[in-house]
C-alpha positions as CSV (number, residue, x, y, z in Angstrom):
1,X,101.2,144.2,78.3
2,X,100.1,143.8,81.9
3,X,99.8,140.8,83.7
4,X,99.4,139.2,87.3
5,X,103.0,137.1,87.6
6,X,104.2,134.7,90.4
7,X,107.0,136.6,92.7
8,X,107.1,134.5,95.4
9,X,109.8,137.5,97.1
10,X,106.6,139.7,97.8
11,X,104.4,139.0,100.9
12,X,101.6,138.8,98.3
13,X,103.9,136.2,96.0
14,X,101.9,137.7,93.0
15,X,102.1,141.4,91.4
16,X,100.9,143.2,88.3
17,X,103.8,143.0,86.2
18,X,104.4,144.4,82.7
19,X,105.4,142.3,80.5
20,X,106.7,141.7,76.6
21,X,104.0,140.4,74.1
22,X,104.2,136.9,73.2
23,X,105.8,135.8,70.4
24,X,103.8,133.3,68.5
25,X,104.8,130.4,66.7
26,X,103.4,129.0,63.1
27,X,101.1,126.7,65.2
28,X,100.0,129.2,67.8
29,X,97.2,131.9,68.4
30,X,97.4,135.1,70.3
31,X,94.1,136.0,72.3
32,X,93.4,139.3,73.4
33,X,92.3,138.0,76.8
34,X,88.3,140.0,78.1
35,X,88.0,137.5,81.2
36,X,90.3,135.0,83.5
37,X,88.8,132.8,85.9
38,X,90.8,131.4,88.8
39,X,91.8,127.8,89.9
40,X,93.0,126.2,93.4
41,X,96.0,125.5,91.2
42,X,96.1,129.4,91.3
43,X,96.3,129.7,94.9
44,X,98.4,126.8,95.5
45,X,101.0,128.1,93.2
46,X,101.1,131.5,95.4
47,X,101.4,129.4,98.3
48,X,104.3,128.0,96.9
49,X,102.7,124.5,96.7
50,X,103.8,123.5,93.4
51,X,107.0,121.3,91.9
52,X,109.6,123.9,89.8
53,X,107.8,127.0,89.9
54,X,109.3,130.1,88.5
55,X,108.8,134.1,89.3
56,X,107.5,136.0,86.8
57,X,105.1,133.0,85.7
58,X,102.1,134.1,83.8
59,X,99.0,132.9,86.4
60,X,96.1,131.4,85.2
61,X,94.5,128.4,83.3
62,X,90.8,129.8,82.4
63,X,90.4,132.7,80.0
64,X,88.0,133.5,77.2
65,X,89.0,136.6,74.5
66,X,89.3,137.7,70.9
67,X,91.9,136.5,68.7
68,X,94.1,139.2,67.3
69,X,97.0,137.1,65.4
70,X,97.7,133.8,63.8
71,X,100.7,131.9,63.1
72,X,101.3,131.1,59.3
73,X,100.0,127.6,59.4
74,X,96.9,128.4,61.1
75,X,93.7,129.4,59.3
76,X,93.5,133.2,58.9
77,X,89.5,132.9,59.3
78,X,90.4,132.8,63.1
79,X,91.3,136.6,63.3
80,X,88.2,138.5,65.3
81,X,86.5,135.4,66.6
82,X,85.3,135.0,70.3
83,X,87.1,132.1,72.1
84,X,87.4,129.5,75.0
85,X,90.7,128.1,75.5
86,X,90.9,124.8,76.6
87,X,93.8,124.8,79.1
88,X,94.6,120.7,79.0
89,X,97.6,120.5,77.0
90,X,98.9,117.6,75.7
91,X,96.7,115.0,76.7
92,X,97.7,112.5,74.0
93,X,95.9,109.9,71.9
94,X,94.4,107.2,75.1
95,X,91.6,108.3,76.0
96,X,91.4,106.9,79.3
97,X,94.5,108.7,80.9
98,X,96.8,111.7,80.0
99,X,100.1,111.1,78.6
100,X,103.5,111.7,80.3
101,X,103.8,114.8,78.8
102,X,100.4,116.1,79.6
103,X,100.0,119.7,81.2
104,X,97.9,122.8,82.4
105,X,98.0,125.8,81.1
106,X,99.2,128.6,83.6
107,X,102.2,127.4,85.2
108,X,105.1,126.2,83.7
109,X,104.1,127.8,80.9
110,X,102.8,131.7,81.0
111,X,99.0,131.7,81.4
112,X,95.4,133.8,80.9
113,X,95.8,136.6,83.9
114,X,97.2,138.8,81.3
115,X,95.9,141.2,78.5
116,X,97.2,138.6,76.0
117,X,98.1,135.0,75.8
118,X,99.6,132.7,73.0
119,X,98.1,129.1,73.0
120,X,98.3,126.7,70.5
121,X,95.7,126.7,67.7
122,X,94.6,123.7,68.9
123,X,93.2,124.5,71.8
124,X,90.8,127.6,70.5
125,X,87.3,126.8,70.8
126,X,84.2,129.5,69.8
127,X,82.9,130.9,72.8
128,X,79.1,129.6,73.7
129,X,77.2,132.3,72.5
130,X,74.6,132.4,75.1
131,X,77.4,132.9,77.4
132,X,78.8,136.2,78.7
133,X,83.0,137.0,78.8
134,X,83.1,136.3,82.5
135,X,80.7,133.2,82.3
136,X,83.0,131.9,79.7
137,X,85.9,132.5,81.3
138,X,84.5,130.9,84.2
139,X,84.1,127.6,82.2
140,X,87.4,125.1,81.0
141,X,89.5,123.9,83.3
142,X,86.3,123.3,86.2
143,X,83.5,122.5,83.6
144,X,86.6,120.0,81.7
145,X,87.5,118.6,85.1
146,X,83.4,118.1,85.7
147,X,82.5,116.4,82.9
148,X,85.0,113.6,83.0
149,X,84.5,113.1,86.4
150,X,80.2,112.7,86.1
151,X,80.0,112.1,82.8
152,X,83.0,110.0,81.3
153,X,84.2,107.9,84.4
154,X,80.9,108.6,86.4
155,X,78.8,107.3,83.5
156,X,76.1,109.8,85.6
157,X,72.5,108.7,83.6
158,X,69.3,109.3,83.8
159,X,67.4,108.4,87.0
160,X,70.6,107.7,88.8
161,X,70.8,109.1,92.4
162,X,74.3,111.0,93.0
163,X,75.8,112.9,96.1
164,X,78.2,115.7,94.5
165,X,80.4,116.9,97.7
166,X,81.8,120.0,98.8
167,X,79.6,122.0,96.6
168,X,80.7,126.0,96.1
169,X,83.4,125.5,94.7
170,X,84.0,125.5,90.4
171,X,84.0,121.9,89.7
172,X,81.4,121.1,91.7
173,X,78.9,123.2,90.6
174,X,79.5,121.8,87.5
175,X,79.5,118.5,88.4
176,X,75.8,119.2,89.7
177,X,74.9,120.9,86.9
178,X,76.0,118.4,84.4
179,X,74.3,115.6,86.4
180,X,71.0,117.3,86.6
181,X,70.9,117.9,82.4
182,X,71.5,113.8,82.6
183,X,68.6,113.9,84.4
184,X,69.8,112.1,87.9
185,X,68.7,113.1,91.1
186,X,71.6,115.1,93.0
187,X,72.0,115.9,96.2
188,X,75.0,117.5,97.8
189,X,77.1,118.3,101.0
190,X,78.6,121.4,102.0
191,X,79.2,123.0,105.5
192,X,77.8,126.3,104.7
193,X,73.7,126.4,104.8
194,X,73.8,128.9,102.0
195,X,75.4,126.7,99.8
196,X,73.0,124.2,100.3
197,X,69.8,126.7,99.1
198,X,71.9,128.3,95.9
199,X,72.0,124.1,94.8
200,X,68.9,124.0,96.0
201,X,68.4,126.8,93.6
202,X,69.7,124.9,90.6
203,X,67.5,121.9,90.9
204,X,69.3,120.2,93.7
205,X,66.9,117.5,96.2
206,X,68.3,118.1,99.3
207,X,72.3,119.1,100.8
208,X,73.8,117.7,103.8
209,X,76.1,119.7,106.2
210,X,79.4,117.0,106.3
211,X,80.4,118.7,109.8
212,X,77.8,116.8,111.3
213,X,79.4,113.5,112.6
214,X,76.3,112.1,111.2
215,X,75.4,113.2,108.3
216,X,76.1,110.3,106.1
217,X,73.1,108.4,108.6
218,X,71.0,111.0,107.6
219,X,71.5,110.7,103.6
220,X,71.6,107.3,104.1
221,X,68.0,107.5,105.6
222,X,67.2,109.9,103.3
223,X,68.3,108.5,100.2
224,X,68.5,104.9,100.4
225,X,71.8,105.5,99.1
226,X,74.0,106.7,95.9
227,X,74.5,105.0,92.4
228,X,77.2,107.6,92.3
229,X,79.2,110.2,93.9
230,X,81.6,112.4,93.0
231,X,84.2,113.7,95.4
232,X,87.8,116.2,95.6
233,X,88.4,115.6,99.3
234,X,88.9,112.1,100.2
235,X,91.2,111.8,103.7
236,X,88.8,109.8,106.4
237,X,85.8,111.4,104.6
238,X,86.3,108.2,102.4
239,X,84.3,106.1,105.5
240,X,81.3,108.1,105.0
241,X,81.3,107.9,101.1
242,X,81.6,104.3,101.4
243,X,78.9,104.0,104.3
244,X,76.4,105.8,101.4
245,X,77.3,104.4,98.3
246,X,75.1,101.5,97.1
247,X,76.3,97.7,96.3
248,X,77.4,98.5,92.7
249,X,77.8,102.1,92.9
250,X,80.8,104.7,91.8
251,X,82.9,107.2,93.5
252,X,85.0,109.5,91.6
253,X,87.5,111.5,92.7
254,X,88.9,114.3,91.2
255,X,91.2,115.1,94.2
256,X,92.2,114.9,97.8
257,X,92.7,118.3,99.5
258,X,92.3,116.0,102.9
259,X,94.6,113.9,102.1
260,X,94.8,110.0,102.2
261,X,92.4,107.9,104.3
262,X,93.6,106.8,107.5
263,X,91.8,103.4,107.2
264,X,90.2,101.9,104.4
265,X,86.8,99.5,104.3
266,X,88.5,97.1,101.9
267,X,86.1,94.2,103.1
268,X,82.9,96.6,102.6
269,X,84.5,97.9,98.8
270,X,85.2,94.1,97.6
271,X,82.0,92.5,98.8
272,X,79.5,95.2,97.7
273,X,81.0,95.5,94.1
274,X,82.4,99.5,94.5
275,X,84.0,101.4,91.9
276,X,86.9,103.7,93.1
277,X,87.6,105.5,89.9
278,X,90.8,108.5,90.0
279,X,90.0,111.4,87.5
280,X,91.4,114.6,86.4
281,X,91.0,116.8,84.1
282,X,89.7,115.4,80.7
283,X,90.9,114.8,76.7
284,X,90.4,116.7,74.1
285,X,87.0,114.9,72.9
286,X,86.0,115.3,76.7
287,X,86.3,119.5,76.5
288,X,84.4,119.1,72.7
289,X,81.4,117.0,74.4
290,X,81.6,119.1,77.6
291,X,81.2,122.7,75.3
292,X,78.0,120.5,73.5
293,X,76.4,119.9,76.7
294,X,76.6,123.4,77.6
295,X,75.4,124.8,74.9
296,X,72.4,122.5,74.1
297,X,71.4,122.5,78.2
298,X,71.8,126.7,77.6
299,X,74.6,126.0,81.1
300,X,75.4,129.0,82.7
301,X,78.3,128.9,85.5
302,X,77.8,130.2,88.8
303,X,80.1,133.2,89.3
304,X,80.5,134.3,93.1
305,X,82.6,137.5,92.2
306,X,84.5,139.3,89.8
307,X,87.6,141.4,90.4
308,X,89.6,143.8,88.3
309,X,93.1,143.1,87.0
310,X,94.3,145.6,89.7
311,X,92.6,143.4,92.2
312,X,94.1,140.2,91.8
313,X,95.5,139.9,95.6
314,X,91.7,140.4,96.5
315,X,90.6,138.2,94.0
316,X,93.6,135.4,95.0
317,X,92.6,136.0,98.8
318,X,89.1,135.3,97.9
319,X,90.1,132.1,97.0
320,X,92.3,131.6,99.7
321,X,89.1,131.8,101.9
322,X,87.4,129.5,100.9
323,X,84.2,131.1,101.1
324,X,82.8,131.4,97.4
325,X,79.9,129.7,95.6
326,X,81.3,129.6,92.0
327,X,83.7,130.5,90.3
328,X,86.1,134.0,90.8
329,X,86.3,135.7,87.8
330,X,89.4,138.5,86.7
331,X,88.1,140.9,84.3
332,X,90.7,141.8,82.0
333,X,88.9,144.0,79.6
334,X,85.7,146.4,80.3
């Protein structure tokens, strides 16, 4: 079968390989994968960013198909349906943090930017019917890493005014998304002014542009401040989240591509009753209530482009850039 694999030799650190079909186990399903979506993970693992990667790695943690075998404990009713795979593996039985042995699908084990992967039965889910390949694709790991973030340790409800940052990319669109069908009033930030009208698009109030030294005055002003606000950036841009959060509200942060704050308004966090809460992606019940919302909300991810399996460098650079609003998509079967 073909597949995009890690080769970290090449200039381009990924190539279309061909590779042996997975063998599955009694436990395990094989999907005949129609559409990958890609991750930062993705990227980062081409950059060579990751702990103990491996060439010829299987790429990829979002993918949606048909099932074409089952192993001989799993129920044969399976064969022919349309799935999601849920790409958290592992997660464990506490629902308020992963286990030790908790993982993503894609890297160390082979993932969905491939004509077919094996994944355990467990983590098969029927595709959202109102959803097309590539929408569904688009869906998991973001929409998984989303939900827990507003909706699990965000507690996002109805009325409740929340700042979503960095909008564009996968999680948060669905971040907004997901606090809008809770019924809050969101806002965003973003540097690009067309990322700012497509959530303006989805419902959205207002966006502001975080390159302006003082944009957090001008939500402030604006806003009156947030009840919550849900961030993957962190670094100094901590100062301006706490400046705009209200005396009891929540930030959540699923990440910190800028690193760790230089300072930190300790005084300001303690005396005004803030939240910091960590998060990433989400349990097995989270990924069950997240597929719920979408379907009874009728959720449809943004998809900024979608690439053939022969374009995966394009699709990878695409990413690279920074540039999208929503999620890239690989189609793996026309």
């Amino acid at each position: 079968m073909k597949a995009i694999t890690l080769n970290l030799e090449l200039s381009d650190k990924i190539e279309l390989s061909d590779i042996d079909l997975p063998e599955i186990g009694s436990n395990d399903v094989l999907v005949r994968v129609k559409a990958a979506a890609l991750n930062h993970r993705d990227e980062w693992c081409r950059q060579g960013l990751y702990p103990n990667l491996r060439n010829g790695v299987v790429l990829g943690s979002d993918g949606a198909g048909i099932i074409t075998e089952v192993g001989e404990e799993v129920d044969k009713s399976w064969i022919g349906m349309e799935v999601i795979i849920n790409p958290a593996m592992n997660w464990g039985n506490d629902q308020r943090v992963q286990s030790k042995d908790f993982k993503i699908l894609g890297m160390p084990e082979n993932g969905t930017l491939a004509e077919y992967v094996k994944v355990p039965a467990d983590r098969i889910h029927p595709k959202p019917s109102h959803l097309s390949w590539a929408e569904s694709a688009a869906l998991p790991l973001g929409g998984l890493t989303a939900y827990r973030a507003a909706c699990v340790q965000g507690q996002v409800k109805k009325g409740d005014k929340v700042l979503v940052t960095g909008f564009g990319g996968g999680v948060a669109q669905f971040a907004v998304q997901f606090a809008l069908a809770k019924g809050a009033l969101v806002y965003v930030s973003s540097s690009k002014v067309e990322k700012i009208k497509k959530a303006k698009e989805l419902g959205v109030k207002n966006g502001f542009n975080y390159t302006d030294d003082n944009w957090s005055d001008i939500a402030l002003e604006e806003t009156g401040g947030f009840d919550l606000i849900i961030d993957s950036a962190m670094g100094d841009t901590l100062d301006h989240l706490i400046k705009v959060i209200k005396p009891g509200g929540r930030i959540v942060y699923y990440g910190a591509t800028k690193g760790n704050p230089k300072g930190f308004q300790a005084r300001k966090v303690f005396w005004n009753q803030m939240q910091l809460i960590g998060s990433t992606m989400g349990s097995d019940l989270d990924f069950e209530q997240m597929l719920e919302m979408v379907k009874e909300k009728n959720i449809v991810p943004i998809i900024d482009d979608v690439f053939g399996l022969e374009e995966s460098v394009k699709a990878f650079d695409r990413m690279k850039e920074g540039h999208q609003t929503g999620k890239i998509v690989v189609q793996i079967e026309k």
